[in-house]
VOMIDO-66935 format. One record per residue (C-alpha): residue number from 0; z, x, y. Coordinates in steps of 0.1 Angstrom, whole numbers, padded with zeros to 4 digits. Example, Ala and Ser with C-alpha at 12.3 -4.5 7.8 and 13.67 -1.06 7.14 Angstrom:
<nodes>
(0 (0078 0123 -0045)) (1 (0071 0137 -0011)) 
</nodes>
This chain:
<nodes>
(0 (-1514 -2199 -0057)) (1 (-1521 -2232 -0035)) (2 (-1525 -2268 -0055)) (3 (-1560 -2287 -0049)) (4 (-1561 -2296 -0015)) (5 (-1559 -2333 -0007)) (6 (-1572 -2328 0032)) (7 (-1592 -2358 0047)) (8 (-1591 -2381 0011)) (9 (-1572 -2415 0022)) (10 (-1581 -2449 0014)) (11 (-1609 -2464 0030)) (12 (-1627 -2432 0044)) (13 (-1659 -2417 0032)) (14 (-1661 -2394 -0001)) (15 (-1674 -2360 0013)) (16 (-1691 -2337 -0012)) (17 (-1663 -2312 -0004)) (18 (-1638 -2332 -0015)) (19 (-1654 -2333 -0057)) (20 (-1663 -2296 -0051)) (21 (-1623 -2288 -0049)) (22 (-1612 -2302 -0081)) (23 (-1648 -2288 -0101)) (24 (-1638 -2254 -0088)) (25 (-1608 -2254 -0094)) (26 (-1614 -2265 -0130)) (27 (-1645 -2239 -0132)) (28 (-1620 -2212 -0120)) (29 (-1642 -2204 -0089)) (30 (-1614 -2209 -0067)) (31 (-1578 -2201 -0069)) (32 (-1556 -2234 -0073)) (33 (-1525 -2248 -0091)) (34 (-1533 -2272 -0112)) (35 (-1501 -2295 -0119)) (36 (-1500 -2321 -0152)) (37 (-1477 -2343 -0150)) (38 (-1484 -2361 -0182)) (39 (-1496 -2348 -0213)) (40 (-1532 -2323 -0220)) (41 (-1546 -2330 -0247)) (42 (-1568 -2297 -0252)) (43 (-1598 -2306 -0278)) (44 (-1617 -2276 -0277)) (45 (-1601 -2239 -0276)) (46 (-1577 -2229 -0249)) (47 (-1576 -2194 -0239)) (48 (-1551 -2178 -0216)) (49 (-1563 -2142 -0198)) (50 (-1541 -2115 -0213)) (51 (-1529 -2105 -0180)) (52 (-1513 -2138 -0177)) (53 (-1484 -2137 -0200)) (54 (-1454 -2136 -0193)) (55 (-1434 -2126 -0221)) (56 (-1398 -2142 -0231)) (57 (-1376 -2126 -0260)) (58 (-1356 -2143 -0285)) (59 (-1371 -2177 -0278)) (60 (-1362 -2204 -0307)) (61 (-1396 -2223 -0303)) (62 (-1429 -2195 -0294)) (63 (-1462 -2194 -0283)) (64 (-1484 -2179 -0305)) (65 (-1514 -2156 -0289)) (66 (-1543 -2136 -0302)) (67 (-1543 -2104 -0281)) (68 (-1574 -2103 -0292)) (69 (-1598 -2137 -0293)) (70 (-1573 -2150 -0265)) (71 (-1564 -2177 -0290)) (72 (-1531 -2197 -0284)) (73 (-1507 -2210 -0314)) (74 (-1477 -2231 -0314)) (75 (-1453 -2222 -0345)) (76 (-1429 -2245 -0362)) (77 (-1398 -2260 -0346)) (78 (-1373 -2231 -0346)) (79 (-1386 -2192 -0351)) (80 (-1393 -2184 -0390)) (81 (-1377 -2154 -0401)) (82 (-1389 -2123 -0393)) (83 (-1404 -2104 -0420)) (84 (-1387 -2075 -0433)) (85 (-1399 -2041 -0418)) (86 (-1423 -2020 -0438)) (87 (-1410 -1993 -0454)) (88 (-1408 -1961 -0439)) (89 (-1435 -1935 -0448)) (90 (-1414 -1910 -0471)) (91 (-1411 -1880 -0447)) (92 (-1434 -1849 -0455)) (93 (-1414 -1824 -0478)) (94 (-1398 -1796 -0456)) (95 (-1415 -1764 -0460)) (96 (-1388 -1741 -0476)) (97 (-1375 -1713 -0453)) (98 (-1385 -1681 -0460)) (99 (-1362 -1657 -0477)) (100 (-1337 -1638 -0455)) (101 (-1343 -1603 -0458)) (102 (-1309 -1586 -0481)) (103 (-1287 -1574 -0458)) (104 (-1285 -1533 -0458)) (105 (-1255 -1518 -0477)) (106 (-1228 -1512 -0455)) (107 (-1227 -1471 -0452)) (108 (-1199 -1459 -0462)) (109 (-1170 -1444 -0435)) (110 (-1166 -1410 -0430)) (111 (-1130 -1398 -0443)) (112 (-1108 -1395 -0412)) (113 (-1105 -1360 -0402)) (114 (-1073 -1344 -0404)) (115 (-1052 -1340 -0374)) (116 (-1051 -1306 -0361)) (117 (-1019 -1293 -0349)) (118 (-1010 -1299 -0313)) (119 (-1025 -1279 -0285)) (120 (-0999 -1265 -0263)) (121 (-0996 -1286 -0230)) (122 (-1012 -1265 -0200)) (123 (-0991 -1249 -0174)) (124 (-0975 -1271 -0150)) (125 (-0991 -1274 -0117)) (126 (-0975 -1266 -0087)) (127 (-0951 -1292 -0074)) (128 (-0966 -1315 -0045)) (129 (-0952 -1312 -0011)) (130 (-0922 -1325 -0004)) (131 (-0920 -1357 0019)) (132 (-0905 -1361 0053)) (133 (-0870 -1369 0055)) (134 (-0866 -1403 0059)) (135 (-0849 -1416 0096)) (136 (-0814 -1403 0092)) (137 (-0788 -1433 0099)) (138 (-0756 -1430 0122)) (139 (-0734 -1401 0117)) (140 (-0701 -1410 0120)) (141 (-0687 -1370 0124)) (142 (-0693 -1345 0156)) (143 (-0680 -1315 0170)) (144 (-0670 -1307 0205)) (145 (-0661 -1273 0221)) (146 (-0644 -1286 0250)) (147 (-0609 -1267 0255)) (148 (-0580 -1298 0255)) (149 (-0546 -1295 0250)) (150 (-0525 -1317 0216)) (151 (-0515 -1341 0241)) (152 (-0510 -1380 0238)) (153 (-0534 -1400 0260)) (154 (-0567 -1402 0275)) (155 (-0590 -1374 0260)) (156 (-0627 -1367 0271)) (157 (-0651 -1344 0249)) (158 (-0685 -1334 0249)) (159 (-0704 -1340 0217)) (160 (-0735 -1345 0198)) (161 (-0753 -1376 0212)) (162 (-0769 -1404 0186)) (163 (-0736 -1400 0166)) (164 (-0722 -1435 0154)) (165 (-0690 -1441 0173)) (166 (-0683 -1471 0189)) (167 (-0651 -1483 0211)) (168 (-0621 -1493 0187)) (169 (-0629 -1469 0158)) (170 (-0598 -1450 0149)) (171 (-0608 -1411 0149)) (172 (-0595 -1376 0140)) (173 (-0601 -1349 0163)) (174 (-0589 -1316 0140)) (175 (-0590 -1278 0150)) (176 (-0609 -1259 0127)) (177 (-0588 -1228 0129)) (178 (-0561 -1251 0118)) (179 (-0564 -1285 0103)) (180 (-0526 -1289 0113)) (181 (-0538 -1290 0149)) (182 (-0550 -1322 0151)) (183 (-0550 -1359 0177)) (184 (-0552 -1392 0157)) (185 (-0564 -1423 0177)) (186 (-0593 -1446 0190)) (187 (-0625 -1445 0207)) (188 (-0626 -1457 0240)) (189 (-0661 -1452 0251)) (190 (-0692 -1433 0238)) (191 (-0719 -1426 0261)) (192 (-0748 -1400 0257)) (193 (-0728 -1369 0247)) (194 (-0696 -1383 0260)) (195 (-0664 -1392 0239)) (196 (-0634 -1406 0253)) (197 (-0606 -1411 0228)) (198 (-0570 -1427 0232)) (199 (-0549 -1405 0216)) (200 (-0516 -1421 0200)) (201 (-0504 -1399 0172)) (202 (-0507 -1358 0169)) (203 (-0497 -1329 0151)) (204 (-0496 -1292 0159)) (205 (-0493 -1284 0194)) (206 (-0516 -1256 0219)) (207 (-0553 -1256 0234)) (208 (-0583 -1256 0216)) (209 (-0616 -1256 0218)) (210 (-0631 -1259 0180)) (211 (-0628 -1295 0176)) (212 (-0640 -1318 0144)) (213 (-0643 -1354 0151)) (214 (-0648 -1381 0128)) (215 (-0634 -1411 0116)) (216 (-0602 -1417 0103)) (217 (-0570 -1439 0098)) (218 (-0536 -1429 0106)) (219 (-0520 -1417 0069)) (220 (-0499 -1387 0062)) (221 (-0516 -1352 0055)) (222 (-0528 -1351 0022)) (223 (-0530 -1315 0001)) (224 (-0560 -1301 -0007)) (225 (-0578 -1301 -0040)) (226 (-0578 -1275 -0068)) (227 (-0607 -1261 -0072)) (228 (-0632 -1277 -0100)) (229 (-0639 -1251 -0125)) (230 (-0680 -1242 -0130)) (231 (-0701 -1259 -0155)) (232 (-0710 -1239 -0183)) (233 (-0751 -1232 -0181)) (234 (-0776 -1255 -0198)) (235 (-0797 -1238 -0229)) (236 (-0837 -1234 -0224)) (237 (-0859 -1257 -0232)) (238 (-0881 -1247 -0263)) (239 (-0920 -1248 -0262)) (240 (-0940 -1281 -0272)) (241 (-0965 -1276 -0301)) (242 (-1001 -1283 -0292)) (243 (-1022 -1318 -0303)) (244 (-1046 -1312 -0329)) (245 (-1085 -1318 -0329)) (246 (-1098 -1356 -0339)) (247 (-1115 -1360 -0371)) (248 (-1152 -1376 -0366)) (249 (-1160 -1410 -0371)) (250 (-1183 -1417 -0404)) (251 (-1216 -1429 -0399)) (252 (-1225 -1467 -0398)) (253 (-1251 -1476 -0420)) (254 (-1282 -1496 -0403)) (255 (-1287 -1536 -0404)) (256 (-1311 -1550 -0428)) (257 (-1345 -1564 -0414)) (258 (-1341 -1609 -0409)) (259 (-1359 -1631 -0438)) (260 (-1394 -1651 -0418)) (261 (-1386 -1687 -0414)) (262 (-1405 -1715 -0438)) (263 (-1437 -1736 -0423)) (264 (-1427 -1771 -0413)) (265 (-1438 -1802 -0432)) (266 (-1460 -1826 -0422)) (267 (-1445 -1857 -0412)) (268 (-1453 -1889 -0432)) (269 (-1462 -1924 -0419)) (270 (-1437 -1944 -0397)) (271 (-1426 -1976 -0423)) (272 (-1390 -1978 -0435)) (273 (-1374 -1946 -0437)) (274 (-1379 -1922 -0464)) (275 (-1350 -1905 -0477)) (276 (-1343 -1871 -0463)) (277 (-1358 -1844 -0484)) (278 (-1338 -1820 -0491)) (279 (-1335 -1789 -0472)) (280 (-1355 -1765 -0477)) (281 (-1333 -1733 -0499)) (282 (-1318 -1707 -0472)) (283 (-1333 -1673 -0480)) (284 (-1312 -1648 -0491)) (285 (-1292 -1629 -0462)) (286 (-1305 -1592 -0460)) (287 (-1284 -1562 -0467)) (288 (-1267 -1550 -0442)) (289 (-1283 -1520 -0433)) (290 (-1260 -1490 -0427)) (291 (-1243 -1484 -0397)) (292 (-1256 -1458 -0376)) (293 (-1238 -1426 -0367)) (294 (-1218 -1427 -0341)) (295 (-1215 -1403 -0316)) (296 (-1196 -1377 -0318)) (297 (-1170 -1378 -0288)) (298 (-1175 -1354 -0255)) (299 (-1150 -1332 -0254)) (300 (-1120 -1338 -0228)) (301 (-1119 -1328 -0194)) (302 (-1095 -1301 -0192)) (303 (-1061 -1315 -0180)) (304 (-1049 -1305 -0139)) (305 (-1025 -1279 -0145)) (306 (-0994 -1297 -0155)) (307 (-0968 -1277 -0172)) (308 (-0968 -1285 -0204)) (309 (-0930 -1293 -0218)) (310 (-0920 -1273 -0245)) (311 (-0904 -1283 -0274)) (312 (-0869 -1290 -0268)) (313 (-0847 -1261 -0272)) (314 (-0816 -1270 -0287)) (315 (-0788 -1276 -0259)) (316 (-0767 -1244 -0249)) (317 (-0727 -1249 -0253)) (318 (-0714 -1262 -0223)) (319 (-0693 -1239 -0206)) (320 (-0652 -1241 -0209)) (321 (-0642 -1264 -0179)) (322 (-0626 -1243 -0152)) (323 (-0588 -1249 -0150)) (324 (-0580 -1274 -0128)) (325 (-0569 -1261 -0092)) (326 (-0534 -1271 -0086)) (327 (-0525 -1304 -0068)) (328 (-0523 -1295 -0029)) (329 (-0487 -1305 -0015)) (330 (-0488 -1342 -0012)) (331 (-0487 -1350 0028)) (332 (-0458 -1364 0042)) (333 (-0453 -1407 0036)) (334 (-0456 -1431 0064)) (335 (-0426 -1449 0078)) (336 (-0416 -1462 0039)) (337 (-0451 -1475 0039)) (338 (-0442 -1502 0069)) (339 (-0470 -1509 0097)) (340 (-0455 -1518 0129)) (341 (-0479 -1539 0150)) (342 (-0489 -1523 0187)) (343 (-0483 -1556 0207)) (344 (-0446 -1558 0217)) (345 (-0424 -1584 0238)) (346 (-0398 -1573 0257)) (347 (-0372 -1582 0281)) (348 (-0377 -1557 0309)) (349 (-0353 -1565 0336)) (350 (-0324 -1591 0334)) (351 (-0310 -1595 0371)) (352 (-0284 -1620 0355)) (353 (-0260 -1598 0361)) (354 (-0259 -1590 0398)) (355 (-0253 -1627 0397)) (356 (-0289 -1637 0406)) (357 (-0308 -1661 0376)) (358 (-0340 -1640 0370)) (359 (-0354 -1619 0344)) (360 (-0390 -1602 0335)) (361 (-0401 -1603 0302)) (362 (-0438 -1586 0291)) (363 (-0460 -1589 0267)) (364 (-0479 -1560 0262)) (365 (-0501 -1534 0237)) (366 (-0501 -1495 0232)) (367 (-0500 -1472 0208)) (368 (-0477 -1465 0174)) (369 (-0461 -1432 0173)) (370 (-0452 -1423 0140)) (371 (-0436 -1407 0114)) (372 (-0410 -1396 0135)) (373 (-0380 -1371 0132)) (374 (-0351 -1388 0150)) (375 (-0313 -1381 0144)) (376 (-0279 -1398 0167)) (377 (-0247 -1380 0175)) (378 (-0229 -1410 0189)) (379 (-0244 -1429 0215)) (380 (-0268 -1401 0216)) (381 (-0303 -1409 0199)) (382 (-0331 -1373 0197)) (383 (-0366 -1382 0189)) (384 (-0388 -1355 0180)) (385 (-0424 -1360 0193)) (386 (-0443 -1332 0195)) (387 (-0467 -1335 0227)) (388 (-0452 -1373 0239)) (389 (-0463 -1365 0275)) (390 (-0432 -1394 0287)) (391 (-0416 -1389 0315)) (392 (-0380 -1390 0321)) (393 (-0373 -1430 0333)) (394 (-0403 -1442 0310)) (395 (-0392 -1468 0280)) (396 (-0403 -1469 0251)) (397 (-0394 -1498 0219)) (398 (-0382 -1479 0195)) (399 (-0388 -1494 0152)) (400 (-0370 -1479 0119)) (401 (-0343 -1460 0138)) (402 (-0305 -1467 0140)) (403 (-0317 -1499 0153)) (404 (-0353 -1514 0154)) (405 (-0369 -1535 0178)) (406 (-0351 -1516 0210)) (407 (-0362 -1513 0249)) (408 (-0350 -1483 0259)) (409 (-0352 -1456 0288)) (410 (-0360 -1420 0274)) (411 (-0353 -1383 0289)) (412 (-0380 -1361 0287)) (413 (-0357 -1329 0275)) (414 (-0391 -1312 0267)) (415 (-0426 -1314 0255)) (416 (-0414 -1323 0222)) (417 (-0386 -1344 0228)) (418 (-0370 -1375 0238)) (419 (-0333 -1387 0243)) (420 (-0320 -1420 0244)) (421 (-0286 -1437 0248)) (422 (-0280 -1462 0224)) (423 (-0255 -1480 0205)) (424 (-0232 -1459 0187)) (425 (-0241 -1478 0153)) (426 (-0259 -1473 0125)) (427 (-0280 -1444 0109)) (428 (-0276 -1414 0123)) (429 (-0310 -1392 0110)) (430 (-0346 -1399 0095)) (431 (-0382 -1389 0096)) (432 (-0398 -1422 0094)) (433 (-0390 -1433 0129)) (434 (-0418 -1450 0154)) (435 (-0417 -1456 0189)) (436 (-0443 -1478 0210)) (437 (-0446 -1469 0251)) (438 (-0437 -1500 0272)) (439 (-0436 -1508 0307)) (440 (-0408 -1511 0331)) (441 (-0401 -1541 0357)) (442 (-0386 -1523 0389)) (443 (-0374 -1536 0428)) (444 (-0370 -1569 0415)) (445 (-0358 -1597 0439)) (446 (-0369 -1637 0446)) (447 (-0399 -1622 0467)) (448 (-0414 -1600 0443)) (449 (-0412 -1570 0412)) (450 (-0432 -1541 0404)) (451 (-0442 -1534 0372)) (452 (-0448 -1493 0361)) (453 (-0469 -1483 0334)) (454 (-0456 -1450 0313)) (455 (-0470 -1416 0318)) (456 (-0487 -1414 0288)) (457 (-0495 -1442 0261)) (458 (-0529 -1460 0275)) (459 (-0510 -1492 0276)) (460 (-0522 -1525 0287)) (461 (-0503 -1555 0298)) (462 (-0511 -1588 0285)) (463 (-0489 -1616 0298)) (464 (-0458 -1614 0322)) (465 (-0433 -1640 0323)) (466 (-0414 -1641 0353)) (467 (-0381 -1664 0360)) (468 (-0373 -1658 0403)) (469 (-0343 -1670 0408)) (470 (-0337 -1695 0438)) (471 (-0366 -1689 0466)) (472 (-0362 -1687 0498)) (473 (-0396 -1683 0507)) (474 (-0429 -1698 0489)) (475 (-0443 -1663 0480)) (476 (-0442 -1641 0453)) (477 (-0457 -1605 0453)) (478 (-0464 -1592 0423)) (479 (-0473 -1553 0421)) (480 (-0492 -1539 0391)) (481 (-0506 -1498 0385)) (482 (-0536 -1497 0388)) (483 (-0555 -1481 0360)) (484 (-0579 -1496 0341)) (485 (-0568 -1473 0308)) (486 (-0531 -1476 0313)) (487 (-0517 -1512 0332)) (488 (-0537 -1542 0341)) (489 (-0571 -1535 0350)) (490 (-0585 -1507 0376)) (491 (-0577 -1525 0408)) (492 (-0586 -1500 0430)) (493 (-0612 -1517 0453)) (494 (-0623 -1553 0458)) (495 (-0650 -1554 0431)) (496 (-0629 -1540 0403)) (497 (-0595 -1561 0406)) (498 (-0582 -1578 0375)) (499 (-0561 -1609 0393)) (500 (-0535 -1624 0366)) (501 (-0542 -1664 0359)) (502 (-0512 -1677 0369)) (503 (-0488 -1711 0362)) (504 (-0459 -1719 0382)) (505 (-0429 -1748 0368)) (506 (-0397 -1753 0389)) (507 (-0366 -1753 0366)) (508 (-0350 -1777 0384)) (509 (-0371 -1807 0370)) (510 (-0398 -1786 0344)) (511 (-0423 -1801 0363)) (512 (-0454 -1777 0370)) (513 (-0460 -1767 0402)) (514 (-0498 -1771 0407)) (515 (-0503 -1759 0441)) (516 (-0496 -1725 0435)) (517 (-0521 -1701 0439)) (518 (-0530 -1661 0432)) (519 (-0545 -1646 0465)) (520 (-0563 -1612 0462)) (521 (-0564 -1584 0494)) (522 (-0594 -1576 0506)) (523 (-0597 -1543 0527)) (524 (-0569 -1525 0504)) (525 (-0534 -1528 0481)) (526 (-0557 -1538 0458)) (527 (-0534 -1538 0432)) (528 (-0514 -1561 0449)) (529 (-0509 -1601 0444)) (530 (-0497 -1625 0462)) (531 (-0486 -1660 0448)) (532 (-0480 -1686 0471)) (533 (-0471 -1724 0466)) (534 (-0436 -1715 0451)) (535 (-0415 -1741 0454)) (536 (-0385 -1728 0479)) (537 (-0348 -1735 0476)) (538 (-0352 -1739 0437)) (539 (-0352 -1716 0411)) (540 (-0392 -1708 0397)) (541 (-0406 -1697 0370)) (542 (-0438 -1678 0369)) (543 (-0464 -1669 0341)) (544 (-0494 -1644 0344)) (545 (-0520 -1636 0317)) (546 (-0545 -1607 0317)) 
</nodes>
């Protein structure tokens, strides 16, 4: 609220009556002032204070007394006395005892358990479901073909199954079914649609046939048939199951006794100090349990889908004697002493050292093994028996595990079956583990040029040649290669399909390589034809070419 207002009172001016009315209003309460003492009120009479005025302050050491009811104001002592101690508590109101619980009913006794009855016999088994698709069959890696070929080493075509598993370097058996000792052993060169094409490197049996097996294989000796396995002696029937017996019923459950009514409530006693507690009020007595009620019997089962029901065991029949055990077939005939001659050979295939001219051709190259060989010498005379070789008379071969191993030699074709040879007249002079690979021959070899000649049969391939000229006259070199993409260097029969050799070039007279030499391809025909130019002339070259 605002003090008593002071406006237009200064020394010297004129008392107004406005100027008493402020302080006597203020005093009478009529208006609404601050009234500030700065020195001491002395208050005679009695001082009352509006009850709506206090403000009240806990825990104060020195208090202000006030009637809340006359309005009265009192001053205590110095410092607070000390507070009375509280009244004490009304003594709570007695709690009303709680009623007695009703006695719980007598549990009812459980019905004995029934006896089991014997076991019903299981019901007849259902029909069996329906049997699922085959699953997606996989790759078959075996096929048939009736396509009439001849027991011939080389290139064989046959039309098969298609979606059969073969894939290009898989070693196969093609075998006769009229005679299992009619057979081609070799690899897959291509399998397209219903078309096989096989390199064949190793046969037995000779003729034309047209009931072939194929499937994979390796290249082992024959080995005998199985004895038969004798029969199993039959299994004893299976006795019938007895049935399940009937469930007993379940006793009945006696009922539950009724609940005891709870106790009225006390009244409550006056607040002062706390009372002790009274003591609870006795719990009733629990009820008897009542007995349970009966249960209900079970619904009978629903009658099981026709399964077959399992009888008991019977006890197991004797097993039958085990048939005798066939005889062992004839054990087929052993590879070369167990030795595995690798199909990559190097070779020195012409040596013009001695016409007196400083060149040679060696080759590097890859065909089949033919194995397991009969071979026997009479002198300088070696005979190779090979049934179906398909050589020609003038092709070479490398022969392993003869009187010599590791040989280049020329062969004559005496007949289908066999090849001569002339060789040292050194050591052994028969066996029947011999092996032969087919190799190529270097022919019209001079400073300008050679031609290299695949065999007749053998699907060969070349890999590297190595070629040492002797002096040139000119800077040229033609090399001539067959062309056949199964048996030489590549097809290199038109411009698109030629297989040119990368080529390096060193003159012997200093080792240095000759960089500037070049392999040039024809273009309108001799396709298997290349030339290499950049030769260093007047010096002796040599000359590598890799496939």
């Amino acid at each position: 609220m605002a003090q008593i207002s002071t406006s237009g009172i200064s020394s010297g001016s004129i008392i107004e009556p406005v100027h008493v009315l402020r302080p006597i209003n203020a005093l009478n309460g009529t208006g609404s002032f601050d009234i500030v003492v700065s020195g001491s009120l002395n208050v005679s009479g009695t001082m009352r204070i509006a009850t709506s005025s206090i403000i009240n302050v806990a825990n104060q050491a020195v208090i202000l007394a006030y009637n809340t009811s006359s309005g009265d104001i009192y001053t205590t002592n110095a410092t607070s006395g000390t507070s009375g101690t509280s009244g004490t508590s009304g003594t709570s109101g007695v709690n009303g005892a709680a009623g007695s619980s009703g006695t719980s009913g007598n549990t009812g006794t459980a019905g004995t358990s029934g006896t089991n009855g014997s076991s019903g016999s299981s019901g007849t088994s259902g029909t069996s479901g329906n049997t699922g698709t085959s699953g997606t069959s996989g790759f078959a890696y075996k096929g048939t073909s009736t396509t009439s070929t001849n027991i011939a080493v080389g290139a064989k075509t046959f039309t098969t199954q298609a979606n059969l598993g073969f894939t290009a370097g898989q070693g196969v058996q093609i075998v006769s079914d009229a005679d299992v000792n009619n057979k081609m052993l070799g690899s897959v060169t291509s399998y397209s649609s219903t078309t096989l094409v096989i390199s064949v490197t190793t046969i037995g049996g000779s003729g034309t046939f047209g009931d072939w097996t194929i499937s994979l294989s390796s290249q082992p000796g024959t080995s005998g048939t199985s004895g038969t396995s004798g029969t199993n002696g039959s299994s004893g029937t299976s006795g019938a199951t007895g049935g399940a017996g009937a469930a007993g019923t379940s006793g009945s459950s006696g009922s539950s006794g009724s609940s005891g009514s709870s106790g009225s409530s006390g009244t409550s006693g006056a607040d002062g100090t706390s009372g002790s507690s009274g003591s609870s009020g006795s719990s009733g007595t629990s009820g008897a349990d009542g007995a349970g009620g009966a249960a209900g019997t079970s619904g009978t089962s629903g009658t099981s889908g026709s399964s077959g029901s399992s009888g008991s065991s019977g006890t197991s029949g004797t097993n039958g004697t085990s048939g005798t055990n066939g005889s062992s077939g004839s054990s087929g005939t052993s590879g070369a002493d167990g030795a595995v001659y690798t199909p990559t050979i190097r070779y020195e295939a012409l040596d013009a050292g001695n016409s007196g001219v400083d060149g040679r051709v060696e080759i590097l190259s890859t065909g089949p093994v033919v194995g397991n060989l009969t071979w026997s010498r009479s002198t300088t005379t070696l005979t190779i028996t090979s049934t179906a070789h398909g050589l020609n008379t003038g092709d070479y071969i490398v022969i392993r595990n003869m009187n010599t191993d590791y040989t280049y030699l020329t062969v004559t074709a005496t007949d289908a079956n066999t090849l001569t040879c002339t060789v040292a007249n050194s050591g052994g002079t028969s066996g029947s583990a011999g092996a032969y690979i087919p190799a190529f021959k270097a022919s019209s070899f001079t400073e300008a040029g050679v031609t290299i000649t695949a065999p007749n049969a053998g699907n060969c391939q070349i890999n590297s040649i190595n070629i040492v000229t002797g002096s040139k006259s000119t800077s040229t070199f033609l090399l001539i290669l067959p062309a056949s993409i199964s048996n030489g260097a590549g097809a290199n029969s038109s411009l698109v399909n030629q297989n040119p050799p990368i080529s390096q070039a060193f003159k012997l007279s200093d080792g240095a390589q000759n960089t500037s030499a070049v392999v040039t391809l024809n273009t309108s025909s001799n396709f298997n034809r290349f030339s290499i130019s950049g030769l260093t002339t007047l010096v002796n070259n040599m000359i590598r070419v890799t496939f």
